[in-house]
C-alpha positions in Angstrom: -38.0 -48.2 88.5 -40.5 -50.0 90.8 -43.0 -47.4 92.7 -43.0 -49.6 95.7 -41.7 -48.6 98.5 -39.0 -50.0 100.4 -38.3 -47.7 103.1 -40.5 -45.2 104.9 -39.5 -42.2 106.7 -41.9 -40.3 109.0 -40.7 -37.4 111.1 -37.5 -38.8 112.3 -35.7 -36.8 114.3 -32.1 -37.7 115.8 -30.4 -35.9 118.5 -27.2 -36.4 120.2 -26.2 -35.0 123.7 -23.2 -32.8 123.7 -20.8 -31.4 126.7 -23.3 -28.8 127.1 -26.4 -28.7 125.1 -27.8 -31.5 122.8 -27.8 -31.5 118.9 -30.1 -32.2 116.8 -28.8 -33.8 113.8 -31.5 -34.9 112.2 -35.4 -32.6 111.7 -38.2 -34.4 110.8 -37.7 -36.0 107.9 -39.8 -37.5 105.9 -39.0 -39.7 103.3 -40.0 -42.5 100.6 -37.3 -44.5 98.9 -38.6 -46.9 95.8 -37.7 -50.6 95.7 -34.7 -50.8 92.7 -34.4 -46.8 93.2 -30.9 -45.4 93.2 -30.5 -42.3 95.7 -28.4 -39.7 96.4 -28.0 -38.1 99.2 -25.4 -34.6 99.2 -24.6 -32.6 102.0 -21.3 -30.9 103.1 -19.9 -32.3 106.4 -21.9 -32.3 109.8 -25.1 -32.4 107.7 -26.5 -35.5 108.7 -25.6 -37.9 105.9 -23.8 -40.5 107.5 -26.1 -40.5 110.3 -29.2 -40.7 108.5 -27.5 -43.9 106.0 -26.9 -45.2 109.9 -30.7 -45.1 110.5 -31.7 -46.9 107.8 -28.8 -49.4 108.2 -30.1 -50.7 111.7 -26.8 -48.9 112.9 -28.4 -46.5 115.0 -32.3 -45.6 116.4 -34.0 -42.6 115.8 -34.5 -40.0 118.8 -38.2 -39.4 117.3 -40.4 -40.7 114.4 -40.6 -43.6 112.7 -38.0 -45.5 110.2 -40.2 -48.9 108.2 -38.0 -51.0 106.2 -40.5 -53.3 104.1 -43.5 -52.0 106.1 -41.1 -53.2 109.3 -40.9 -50.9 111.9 -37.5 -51.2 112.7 -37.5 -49.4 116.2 -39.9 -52.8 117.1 -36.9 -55.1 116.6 -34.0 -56.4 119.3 -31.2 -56.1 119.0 -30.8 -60.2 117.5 -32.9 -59.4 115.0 -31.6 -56.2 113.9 -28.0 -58.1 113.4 -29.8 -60.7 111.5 -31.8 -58.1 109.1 -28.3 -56.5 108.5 -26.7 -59.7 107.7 -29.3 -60.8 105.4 -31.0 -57.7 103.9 -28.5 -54.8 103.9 -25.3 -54.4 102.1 -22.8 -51.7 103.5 -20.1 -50.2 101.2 -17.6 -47.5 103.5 -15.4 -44.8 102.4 -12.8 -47.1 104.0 -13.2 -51.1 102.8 -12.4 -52.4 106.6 -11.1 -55.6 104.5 -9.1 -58.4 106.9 -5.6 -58.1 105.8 -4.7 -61.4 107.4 -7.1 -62.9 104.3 -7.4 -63.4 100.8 -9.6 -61.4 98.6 -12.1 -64.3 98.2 -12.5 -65.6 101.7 -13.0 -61.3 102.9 -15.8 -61.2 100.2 -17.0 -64.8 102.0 -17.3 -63.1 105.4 -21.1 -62.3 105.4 -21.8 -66.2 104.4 -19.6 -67.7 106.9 -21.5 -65.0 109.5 -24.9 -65.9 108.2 -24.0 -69.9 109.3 -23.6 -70.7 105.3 -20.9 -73.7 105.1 -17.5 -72.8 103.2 -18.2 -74.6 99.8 -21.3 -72.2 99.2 -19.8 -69.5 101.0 -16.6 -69.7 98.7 -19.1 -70.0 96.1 -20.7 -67.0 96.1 -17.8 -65.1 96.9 -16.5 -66.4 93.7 -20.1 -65.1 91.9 -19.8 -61.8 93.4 -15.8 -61.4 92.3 -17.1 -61.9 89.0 -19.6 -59.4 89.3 -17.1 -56.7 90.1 -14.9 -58.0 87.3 -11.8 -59.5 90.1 -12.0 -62.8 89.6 -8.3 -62.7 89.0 -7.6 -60.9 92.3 -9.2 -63.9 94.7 -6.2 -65.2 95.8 -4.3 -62.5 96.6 -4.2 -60.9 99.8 -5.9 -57.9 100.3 -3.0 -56.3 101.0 -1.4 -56.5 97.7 -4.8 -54.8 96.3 -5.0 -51.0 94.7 -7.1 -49.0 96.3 -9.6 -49.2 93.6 -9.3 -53.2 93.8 -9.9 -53.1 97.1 -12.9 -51.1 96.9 -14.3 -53.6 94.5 -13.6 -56.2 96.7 -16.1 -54.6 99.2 -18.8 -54.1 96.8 -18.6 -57.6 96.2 -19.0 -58.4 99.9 -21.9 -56.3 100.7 -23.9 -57.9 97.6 -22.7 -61.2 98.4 -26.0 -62.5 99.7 -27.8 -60.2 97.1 -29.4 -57.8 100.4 -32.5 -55.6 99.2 -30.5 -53.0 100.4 -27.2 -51.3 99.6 -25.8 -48.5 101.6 -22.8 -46.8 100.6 -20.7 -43.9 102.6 -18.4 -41.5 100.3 -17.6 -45.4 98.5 -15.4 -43.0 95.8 -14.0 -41.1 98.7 -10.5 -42.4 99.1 -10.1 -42.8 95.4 -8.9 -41.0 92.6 -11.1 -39.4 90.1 -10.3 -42.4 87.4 -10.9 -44.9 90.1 -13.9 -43.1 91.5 -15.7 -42.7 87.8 -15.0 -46.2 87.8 -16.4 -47.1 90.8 -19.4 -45.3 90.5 -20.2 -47.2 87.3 -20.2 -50.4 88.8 -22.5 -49.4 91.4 -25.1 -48.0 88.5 -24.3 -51.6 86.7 -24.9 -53.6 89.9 -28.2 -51.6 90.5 -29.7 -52.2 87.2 -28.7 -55.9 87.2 -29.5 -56.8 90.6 -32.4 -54.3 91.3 -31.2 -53.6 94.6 -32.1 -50.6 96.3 -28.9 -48.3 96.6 -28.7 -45.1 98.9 -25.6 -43.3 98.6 -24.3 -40.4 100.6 -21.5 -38.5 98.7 -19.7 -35.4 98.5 -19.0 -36.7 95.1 -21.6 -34.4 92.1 -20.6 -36.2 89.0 -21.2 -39.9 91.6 -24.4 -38.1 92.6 -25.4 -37.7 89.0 -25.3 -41.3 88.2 -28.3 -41.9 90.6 -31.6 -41.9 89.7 -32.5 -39.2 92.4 -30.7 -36.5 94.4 -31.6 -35.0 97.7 -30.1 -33.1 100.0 -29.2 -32.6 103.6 -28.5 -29.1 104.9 -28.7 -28.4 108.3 -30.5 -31.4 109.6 -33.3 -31.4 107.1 -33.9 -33.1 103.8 -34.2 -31.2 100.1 -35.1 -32.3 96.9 -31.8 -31.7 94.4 
């Protein structure tokens, strides 16, 4: 694993205001992720762990503190250039896969191409690449609706690295699977990791997912713990 550092954390706080008081979510967190490193990041619910994954996916701004994506401050960016850094350098991976169903398998995984201005030939072409990658090259045709759960999961894998990000975020990815499906899923993303050396965060409730990362921290109560 690379020592560089791909994102920086510094104090970031996140608050939200409720109905009658305001909640801090987040406490100064610091943190230091490695360029190629896989993390994990555990927590039971209302910890923080899909709010902090929205952080560093341009999703959401930090109340306090500072959040540098290749030494980028990203509270300095608008909100064009936010979309375009998420298009380009950041894949996202769901617990649900929030795939078309009106489309095929190929032209979903095509969807950040066509976005990014890409014309259909190369869009379709590496749509076709990243099928391959998560072993559904014979799924491309099909509609999405006709996928497993597990396919269909695969399928969104393959979009988020479609334009090979730097980045790869992933919320509960083996959450609506079963534990086969989940152990399965979890391998790819430690196969796509070491091929592509692309940073992965993960947040999970998922141990045995957890333990396929090369580091585990976790949230509890707003603030950050090594596992």
């Amino acid at each position: 694993m690379s020592k560089e550092t791909i994102y920086r954390l510094v104090a970031v706080d996140k608050e939200f205001q409720g109905p009658s008081e305001t909640v801090r979510v987040l406490r100064n967190v610091d943190l230091a992720i490695g360029r190629g490193e896989s993390l994990a990041v555990l927590g039971s619910s209302g910890s923080g762990k899909t709010t902090l994954l929205h952080l560093l996916g341009t999703l959401d701004t930090a109340t306090s503190g500072k959040i540098f994506l290749n030494d980028v401050d990203l509270s300095t960016l608008g909100g064009r250039q936010r979309a375009r850094l998420r298009n380009r350098e950041i894949g996202f991976v769901f617990q649900f896969h929030h795939l078309l169903p009106e489309f095929t398998t190929l032209e979903n995984v095509a969807m950040p191409a066509f976005i990014a201005g890409m014309g259909r030939g190369e869009g379709v072409r590496l749509a076709r690449e990243a099928l391959e990658m998560v072993g559904l090259t014979h799924r491309q045709d099909h509609k999405v609706t006709t996928l497993s759960g597990g396919e269909r999961q695969r399928a969104a894998i393959a979009r988020a690295i479609l334009l090979r990000p730097k980045v790869l975020l992933a919320d509960e990815p083996t959450g609506n699977l079963d534990e086969e499906n989940g152990s399965k899923i979890g391998e790819l993303l430690v196969s796509l990791n070491n091929e592509l050396g692309m940073t992965f965060v993960v947040v999970t409730h998922n141990p045995t997912l957890a333990g396929m990362m090369h580091r585990r921290m976790e949230l509890r109560s707003g603030e950050l713990y090594a596992h």
